[in-house]
Structure formats: structure tokens, C-alpha cells
C-alpha positions in Angstrom: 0.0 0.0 0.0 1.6 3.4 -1.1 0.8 6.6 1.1 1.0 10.1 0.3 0.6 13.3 2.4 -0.9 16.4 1.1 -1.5 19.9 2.6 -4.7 21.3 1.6 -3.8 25.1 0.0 -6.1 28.1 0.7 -6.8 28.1 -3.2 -8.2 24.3 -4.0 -10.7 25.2 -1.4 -14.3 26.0 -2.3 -17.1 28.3 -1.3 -18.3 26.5 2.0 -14.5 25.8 3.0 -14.7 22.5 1.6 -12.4 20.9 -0.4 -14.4 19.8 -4.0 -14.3 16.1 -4.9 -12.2 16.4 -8.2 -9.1 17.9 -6.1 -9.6 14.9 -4.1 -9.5 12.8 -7.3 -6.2 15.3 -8.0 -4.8 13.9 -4.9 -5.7 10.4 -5.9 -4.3 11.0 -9.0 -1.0 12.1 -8.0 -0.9 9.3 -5.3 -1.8 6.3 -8.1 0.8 8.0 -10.5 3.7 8.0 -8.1 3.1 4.5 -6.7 2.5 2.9 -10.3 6.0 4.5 -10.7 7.3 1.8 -7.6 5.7 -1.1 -10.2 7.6 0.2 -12.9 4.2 0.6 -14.8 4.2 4.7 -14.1 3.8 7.6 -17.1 7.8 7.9 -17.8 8.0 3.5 -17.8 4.6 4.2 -19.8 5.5 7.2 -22.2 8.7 5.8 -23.7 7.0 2.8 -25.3 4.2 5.4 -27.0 1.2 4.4 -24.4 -0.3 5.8 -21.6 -2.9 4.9 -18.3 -7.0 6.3 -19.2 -8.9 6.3 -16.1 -12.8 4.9 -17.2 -14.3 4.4 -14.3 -14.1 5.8 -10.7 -17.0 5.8 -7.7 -16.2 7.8 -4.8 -17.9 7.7 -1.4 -17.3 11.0 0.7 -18.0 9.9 4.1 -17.2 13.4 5.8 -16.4 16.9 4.6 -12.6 18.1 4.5 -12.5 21.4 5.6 -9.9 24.4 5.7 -6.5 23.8 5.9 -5.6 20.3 7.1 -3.5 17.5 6.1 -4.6 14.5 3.4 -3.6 11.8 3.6 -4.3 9.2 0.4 -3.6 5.4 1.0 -3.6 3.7 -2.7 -2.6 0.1 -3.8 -3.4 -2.1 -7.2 -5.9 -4.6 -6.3 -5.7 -6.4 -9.7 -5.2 -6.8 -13.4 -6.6 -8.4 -16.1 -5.4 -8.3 -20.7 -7.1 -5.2 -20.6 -7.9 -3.3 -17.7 -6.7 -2.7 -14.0 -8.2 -1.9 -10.7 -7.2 0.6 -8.1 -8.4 1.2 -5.0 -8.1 4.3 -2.3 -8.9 5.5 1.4 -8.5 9.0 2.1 -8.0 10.6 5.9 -8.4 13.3 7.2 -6.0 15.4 9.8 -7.3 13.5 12.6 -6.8 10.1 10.9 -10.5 9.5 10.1 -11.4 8.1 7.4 -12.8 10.9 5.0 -14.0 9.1 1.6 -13.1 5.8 0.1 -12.7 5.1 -4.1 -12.8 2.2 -6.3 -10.8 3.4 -10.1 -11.1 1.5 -13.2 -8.2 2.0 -15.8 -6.4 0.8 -19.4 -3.3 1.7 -21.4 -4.0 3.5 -24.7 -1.5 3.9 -27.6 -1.0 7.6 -27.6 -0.4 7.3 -31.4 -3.6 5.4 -32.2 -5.7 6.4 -29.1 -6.6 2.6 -28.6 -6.6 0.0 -26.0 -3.2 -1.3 -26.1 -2.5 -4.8 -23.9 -1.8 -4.5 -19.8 1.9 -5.1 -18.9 2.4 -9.1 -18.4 4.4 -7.9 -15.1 1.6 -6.2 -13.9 -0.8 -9.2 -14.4 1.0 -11.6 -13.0 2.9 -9.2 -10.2 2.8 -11.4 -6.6 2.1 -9.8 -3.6 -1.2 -7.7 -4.8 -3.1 -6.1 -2.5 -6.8 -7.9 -3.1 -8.3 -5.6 -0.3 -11.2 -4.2 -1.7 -11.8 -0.5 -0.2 -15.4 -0.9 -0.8 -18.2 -2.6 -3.0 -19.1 -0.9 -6.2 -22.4 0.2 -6.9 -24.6 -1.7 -9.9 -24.7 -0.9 -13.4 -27.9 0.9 -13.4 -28.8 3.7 -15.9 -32.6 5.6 -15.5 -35.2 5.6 -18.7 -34.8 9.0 -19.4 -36.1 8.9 -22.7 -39.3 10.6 -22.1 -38.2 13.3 -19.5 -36.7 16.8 -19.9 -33.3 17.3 -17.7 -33.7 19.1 -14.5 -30.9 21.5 -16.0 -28.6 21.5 -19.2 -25.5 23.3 -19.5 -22.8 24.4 -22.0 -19.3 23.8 -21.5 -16.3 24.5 -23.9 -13.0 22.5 -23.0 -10.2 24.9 -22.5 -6.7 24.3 -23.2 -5.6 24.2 -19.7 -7.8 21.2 -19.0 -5.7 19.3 -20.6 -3.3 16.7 -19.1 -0.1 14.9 -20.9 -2.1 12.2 -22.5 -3.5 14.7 -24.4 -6.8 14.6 -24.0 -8.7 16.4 -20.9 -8.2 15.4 -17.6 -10.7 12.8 -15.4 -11.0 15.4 -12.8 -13.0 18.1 -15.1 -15.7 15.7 -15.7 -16.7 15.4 -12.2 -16.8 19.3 -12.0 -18.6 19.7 -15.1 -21.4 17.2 -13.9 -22.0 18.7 -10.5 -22.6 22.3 -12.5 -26.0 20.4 -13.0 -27.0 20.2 -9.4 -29.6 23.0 -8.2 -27.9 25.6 -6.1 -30.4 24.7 -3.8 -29.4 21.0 -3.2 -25.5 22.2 -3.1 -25.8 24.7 -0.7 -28.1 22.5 2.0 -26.5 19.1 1.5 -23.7 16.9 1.6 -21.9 15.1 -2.0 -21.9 11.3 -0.6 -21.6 8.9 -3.8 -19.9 9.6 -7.0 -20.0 7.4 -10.3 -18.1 8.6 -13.5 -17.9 6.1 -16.9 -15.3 7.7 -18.8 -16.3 6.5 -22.8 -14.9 8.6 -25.7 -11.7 11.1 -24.6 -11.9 15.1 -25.3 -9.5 17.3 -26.2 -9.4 21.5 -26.7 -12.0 23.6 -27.9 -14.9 21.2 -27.9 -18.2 22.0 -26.5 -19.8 19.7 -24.3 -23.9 19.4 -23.3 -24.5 18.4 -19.8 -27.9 17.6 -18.8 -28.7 16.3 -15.2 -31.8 14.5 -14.5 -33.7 14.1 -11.6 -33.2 10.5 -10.4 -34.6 10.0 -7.1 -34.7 12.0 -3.7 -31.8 13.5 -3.4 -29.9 11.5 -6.7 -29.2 12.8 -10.3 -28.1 11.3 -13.3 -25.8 13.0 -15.5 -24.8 12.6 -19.3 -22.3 14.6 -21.1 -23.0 14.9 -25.1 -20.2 16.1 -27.6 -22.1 18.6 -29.4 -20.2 18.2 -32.8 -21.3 14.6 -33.0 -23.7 13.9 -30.6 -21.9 11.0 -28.7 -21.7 11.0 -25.0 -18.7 11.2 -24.0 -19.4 10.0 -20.1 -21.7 9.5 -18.0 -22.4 10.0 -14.2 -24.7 9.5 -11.3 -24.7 11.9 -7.9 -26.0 11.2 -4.3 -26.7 14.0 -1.6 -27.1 13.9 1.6 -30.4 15.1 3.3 -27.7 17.4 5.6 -24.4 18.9 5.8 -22.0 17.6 8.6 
């Protein structure tokens, strides 16, 4: 298990004083690149053959709120690999050593040439001594019928240059913020982000605009779809709890 300390800066900080889920997933980020680094599987191992890691799925449960400025700490290990795809788990704690949310990630290696699936390492796959320690169960693969309602709320977005990360493509991290636009400012400034789910499915890059409509789900749940406008393909998809009250 790999562990990273972070200090939380006044700036990643949001309007309560709480620190936003995607700099969390920053934080994961940085704590999955430097350990995949120790399995000789990290971007610079990575880069030099032409491919790269794609996250495509991550579910997040916030148990607690981080607030001001504190230490993070991010606990990370590789639960398991398969031909194609790899699993990665996280805990994250809080100042006082509680646990603060808890993350399940999905990932596969591109070819940065071609932009497809390329193979998972062979010593990667057959690497002893993984960590099988699930840090929690994954929700189902449910998606609503939506085909007959009209989104709660739909929103524009146009990918900027400086969303985008060395693979070349926009990072993971502005999909979550991009989704949670969608949420009423009602429901964001009376409860509490608990459960996260983002499919990753087609990559973006620079100057693209991007339709995000969130749809009602259930109390206090939304489903969210992000459509490419150029083409009309949905780029990812996600689904949001709340909590009925802040802690």
C-alpha cells in the first residue's frame, strides 16, 4: 500500500471551505501516478513505449467533509489486473486520521499514437504480492429511462486548453466538476456530496463543446450525461447522491 501526504492550499478550497471532490481525485491522481511508478508501470515506464494509463471508471464515497486547511492523507494500492484493464483502489484521511472518503478506479493503457486499448503489462498481471483488499463494494450498473423526460438543467461547457493533461486529452478530474454544474444551487448549498460514479467512454481534447444535462433521479440522486455537441456522442456519464444534511 503506497501513502501520500498532502496539505490542503487556501486556493483548492471551495465556497463552504470544503475541499471539491475532483481535487480529491487530484490527490488520488497524483498518489496512483507515483506508486504505479514503484511497479515500474508509471507515465515515464509508460510514455517511452508510446502508451499511456486512461482512467474509465471511478466511484467515490465522501463519508465526511474536508475542511480548511488540514492535512490528506491518500492510501492507494493495485488490487488487480486483467489483458485489458486494471483496478485501483483508495482510502483517504483526514487530519485527525478518520477516514474521510473511500474510491474504487477502473483503468487501461492507450497507444498515444492510435488512441486505442493497447495490452496491460504481463508484469503487472502476474505481479505477486497484490493487494486484493477491496476498499469498498461498487455500486450496480444501473442507468434511469430518461427517454421521455426533460433534464432538471442543461449546460454548456467548452473545453479549455488548460484542462488538458499529458495524455492529451482532458483530464478525469474536469468531468466530475462539469457534472455537479447540473446540481440545483439549492441541493449544493443545503446538503452533503456522498456517492460519485463517472464512466469515462470517448476522450476530449481542446475547444470542444460539451452538453451536460442532469436528470432528476430520485430523492436526493441525479443522473448526468455529457454529449459532444459536434457529433452527438456522450462522452461519459455519471450518477450523484446528496445527503439530506451537511455535517
Amino acid at each position: 500500500m503506497f501513502t501520500k501526504d498532502f496539505e490542503v492550499r487556501y486556493a483548492e478550497l471551495g465556497y463552504n471551505s470544503a475541499l471539491p471532490v475532483w481535487t480529491l481525485q487530484n490527490y488520488m491522481q497524483e498518489a496512483a501516478a507515483e506508486d504505479a511508478k514503484t511497479l515500474s508501470v508509471g507515465w515515464e515506464d509508460l510514455y517511452q513505449n508510446g502508451v499511456g494509463w486512461v482512467l474509465v471508471k471511478i466511484q467515490i464515497k465522501l463519508l465526511k467533509e474536508i475542511t480548511d486547511i488540514q492535512k490528506v492523507t491518500v492510501k492507494t494500492w493495485h488490487v488487480s489486473s486483467d489483458k485489458i484493464k486494471s483496478r485501483r483502489d483508495f482510502i483517504i484521511l483526514d487530519s485527525k486520521g478518520e477516514k474521510a472518503a473511500k474510491a474504487v478506479s477502473w483503468w487501461v493503457i492507450i497507444d498515444l499514437h492510435t488512441r486505442k486499448i493497447t495490452r496491460t503489462p504481463e508484469n503487472l498481471i502476474t505481479k505477486p504480492g497484490v493487494l486484493n483488499m477491496p476498499a469498498m463494494d461498487e455500486l450496480p450498473e444501473t442507468k434511469p429511462h430518461i427517454s421521455d423526460k426533460q433534464p432538471l438543467k442543461q449546460n454548456e461547457i467548452v473545453s479549455r486548453l488548460e484542462d488538458i493533461d499529458v495524455n492529451g486529452h482532458v483530464n478525469n478530474t474536469h468531468f466530475t466538476g462539469w457534472a455537479i454544474e447540473g446540481i440545483p444551487r439549492e441541493i449544493r448549498n443545503s446538503k452533503r456530496l456522498s456517492d460519485i460514479l463517472i464512466n469515462y467512454k470517448i476522450e476530449v481534447k481542446d475547444d470542444e463543446k460539451i452538453i451536460v444535462k442532469t436528470y432528476d433521479f430520485e430523492n436526493n440522486a441525479f443522473w448526468h450525461f455529457l454529449i459532444r455537441e459536434s457529433d452527438g456522442k456522450e462522452i461519459a456519464s455519471a450518477y450523484s447522491r446528496w445527503e439530506a444534511d451537511k455535517v
